[in-house]
C-alpha positions as CSV (number, residue, x, y, z in Angstrom):
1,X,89.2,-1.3,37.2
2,X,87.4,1.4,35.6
3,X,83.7,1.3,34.5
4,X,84.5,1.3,30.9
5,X,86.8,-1.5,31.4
6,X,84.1,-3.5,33.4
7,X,81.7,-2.8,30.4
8,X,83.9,-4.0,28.1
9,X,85.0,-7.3,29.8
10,X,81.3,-7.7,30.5
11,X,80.4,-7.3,26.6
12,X,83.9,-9.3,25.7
13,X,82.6,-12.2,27.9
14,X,79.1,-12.0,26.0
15,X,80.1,-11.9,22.7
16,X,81.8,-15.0,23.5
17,X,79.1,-16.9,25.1
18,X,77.1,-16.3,22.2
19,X,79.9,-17.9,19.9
20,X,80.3,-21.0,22.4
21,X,77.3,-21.7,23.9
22,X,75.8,-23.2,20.4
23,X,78.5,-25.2,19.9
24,X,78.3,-26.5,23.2
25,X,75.2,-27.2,24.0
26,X,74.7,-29.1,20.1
27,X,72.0,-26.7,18.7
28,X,71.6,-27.9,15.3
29,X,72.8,-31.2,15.6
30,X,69.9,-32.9,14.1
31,X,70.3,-31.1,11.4
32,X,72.7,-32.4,8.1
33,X,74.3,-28.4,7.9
34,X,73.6,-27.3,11.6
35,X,75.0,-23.7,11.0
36,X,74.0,-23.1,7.1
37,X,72.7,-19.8,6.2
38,X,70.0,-18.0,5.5
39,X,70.2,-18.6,1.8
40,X,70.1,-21.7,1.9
41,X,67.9,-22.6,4.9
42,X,65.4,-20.2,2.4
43,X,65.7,-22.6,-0.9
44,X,65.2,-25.8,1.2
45,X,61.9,-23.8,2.5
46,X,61.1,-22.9,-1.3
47,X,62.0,-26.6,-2.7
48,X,59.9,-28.1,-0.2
49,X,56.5,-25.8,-0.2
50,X,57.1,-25.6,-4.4
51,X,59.1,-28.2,-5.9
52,X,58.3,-27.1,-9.3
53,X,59.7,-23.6,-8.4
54,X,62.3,-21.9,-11.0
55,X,64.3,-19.1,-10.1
56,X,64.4,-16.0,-12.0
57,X,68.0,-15.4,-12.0
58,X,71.0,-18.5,-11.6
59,X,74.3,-16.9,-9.9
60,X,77.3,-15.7,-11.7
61,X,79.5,-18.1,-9.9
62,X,78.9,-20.8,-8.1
63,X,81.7,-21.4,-5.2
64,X,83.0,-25.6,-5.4
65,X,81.9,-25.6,-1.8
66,X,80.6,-24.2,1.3
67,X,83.9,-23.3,3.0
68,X,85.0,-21.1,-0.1
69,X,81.5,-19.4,0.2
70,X,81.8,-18.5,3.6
71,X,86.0,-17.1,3.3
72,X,84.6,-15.1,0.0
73,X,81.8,-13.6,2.5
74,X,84.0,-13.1,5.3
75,X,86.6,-11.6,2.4
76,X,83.9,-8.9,1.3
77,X,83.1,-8.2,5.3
78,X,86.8,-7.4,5.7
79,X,87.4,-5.2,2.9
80,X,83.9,-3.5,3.6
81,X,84.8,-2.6,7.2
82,X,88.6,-1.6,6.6
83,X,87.2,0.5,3.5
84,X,84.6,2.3,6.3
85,X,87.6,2.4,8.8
86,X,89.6,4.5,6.2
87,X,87.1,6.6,5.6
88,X,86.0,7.5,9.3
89,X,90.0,7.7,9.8
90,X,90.5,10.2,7.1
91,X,87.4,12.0,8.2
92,X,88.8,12.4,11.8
93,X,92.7,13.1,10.5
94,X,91.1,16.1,8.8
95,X,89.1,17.3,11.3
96,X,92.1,17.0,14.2
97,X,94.6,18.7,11.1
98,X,91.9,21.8,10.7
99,X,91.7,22.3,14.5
100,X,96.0,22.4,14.6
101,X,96.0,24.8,12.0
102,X,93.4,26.9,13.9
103,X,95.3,26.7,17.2
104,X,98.9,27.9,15.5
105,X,96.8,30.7,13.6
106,X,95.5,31.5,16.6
107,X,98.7,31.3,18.7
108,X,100.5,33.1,15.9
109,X,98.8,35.7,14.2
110,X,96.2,36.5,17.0
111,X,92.6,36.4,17.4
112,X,92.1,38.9,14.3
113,X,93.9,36.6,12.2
114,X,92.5,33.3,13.4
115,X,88.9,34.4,12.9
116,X,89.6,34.9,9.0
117,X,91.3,31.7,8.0
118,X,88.6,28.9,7.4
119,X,88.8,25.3,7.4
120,X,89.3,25.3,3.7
121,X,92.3,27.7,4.2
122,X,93.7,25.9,6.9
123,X,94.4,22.9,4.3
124,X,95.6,25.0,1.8
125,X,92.5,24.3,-0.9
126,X,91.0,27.7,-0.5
127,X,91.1,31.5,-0.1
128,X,90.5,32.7,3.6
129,X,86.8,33.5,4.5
């Protein structure tokens, strides 16, 4: 087994203890919503130092429960990380399609050739530099 793999079954096994271990040992269990979040653990803070409190702002939907709010935020995480996985894809793709056109105008034309053709003329967008 290599060291990366041993650093990443390591790290697998971690990220799961973290998931488990609260579970298992009952953190939160004298509590009515043991894993609520943030929000919410905030306006039973606020409700109970100011009762009289009033928001500035009420939200522009209000989810029928708890389960629905949590798959809507784990919907927005989703589409947020596959939007920053195409992006960093696209980014790459570009960068690997700029290097093969550099290599065949290299392996073509020769070192004269290769050295006049830019990264904008290797795509095709731009006159050679």
């Amino acid at each position: 087994m290599s060291r990366n793999a041993k650093i990443n079954t390591l790290l697998l096994l971690v990220v799961a203890a973290l998931a488990v271990l609260p579970l298992a040992l009952g953190l939160g269990d004298h509590k009515e919503e043991p894993f609520a979040g943030a929000d919410a653990q905030a306006e039973t803070a606020i409700t109970e130092l100011k009762p009289d409190y009033e928001p500035w702002f009420s939200p522009l939907y209000e989810p029928p429960s708890g389960e629905v709010e949590s798959a809507l935020f784990a919907l927005q995480a989703a589409l947020g990380a596959g939007v920053l996985a195409y992006y960093f894809g696209l980014r790459r793709g570009r960068r690997q399609g700029e290097a093969r056109a550099l290599a065949a105008a290299e392996g073509t034309g020769g070192a004269a050739d290769a050295a006049d053709v830019g990264p904008a003329a290797a795509r095709g967008t731009g006159a050679a530099g």
